[in-house]
C-alpha positions in Angstrom: 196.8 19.2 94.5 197.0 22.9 95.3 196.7 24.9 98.4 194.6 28.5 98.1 194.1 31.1 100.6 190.5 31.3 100.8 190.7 35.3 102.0 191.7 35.8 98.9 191.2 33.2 96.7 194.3 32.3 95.2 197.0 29.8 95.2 199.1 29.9 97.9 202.2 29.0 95.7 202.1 31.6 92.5 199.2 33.4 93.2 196.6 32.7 90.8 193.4 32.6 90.8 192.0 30.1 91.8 189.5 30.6 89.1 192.9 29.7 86.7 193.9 27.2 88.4 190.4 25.7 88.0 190.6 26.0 84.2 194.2 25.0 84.1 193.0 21.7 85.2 190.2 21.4 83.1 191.9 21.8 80.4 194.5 19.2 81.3 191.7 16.7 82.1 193.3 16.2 85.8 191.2 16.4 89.1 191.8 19.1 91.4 192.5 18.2 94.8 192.3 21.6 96.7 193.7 22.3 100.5 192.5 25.6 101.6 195.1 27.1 104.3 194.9 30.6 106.1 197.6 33.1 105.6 200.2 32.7 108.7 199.1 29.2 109.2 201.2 27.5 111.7 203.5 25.8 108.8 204.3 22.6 110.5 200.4 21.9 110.3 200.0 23.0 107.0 202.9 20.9 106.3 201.2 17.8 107.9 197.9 18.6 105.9 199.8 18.7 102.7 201.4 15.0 103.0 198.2 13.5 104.2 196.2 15.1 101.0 199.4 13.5 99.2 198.8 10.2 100.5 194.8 10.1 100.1 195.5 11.8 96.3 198.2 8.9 95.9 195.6 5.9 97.6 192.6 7.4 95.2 194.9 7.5 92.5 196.2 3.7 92.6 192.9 2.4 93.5 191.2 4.1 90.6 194.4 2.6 88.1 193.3 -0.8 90.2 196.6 -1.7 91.4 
């Protein structure tokens, strides 16, 4: 899972592209969750988006492993 700016279309951690980031997962064969957040978000919501995308990744995760 990754967050991107959508103005600008990058990660909101190292600033790729998101474009790279794309490919980077391809290439890894891993699904890309992605969380688009505006620049000066109010970070405790942001922060509250990014564990419940942690918890539906995790759920969709187990359920696909069938545990």
């Amino acid at each position: 899972m990754t967050t991107i700016n959508p103005e600008f279309g990058r990660a909101s951690t190292h600033r790729e592209r998101e474009t790279l980031v794309e490919a980077q997962a391809m290439a890894l064969g891993m699904p890309l969750v992605r969380m688009y957040v505006r620049a000066g978000s109010y970070p405790t919501a942001a922060n509250d988006l990014v564990w419940m995308n942690r918890r539906t990744f995790q759920a969709r995760r187990t359920s696909q492993a069938g545990c």
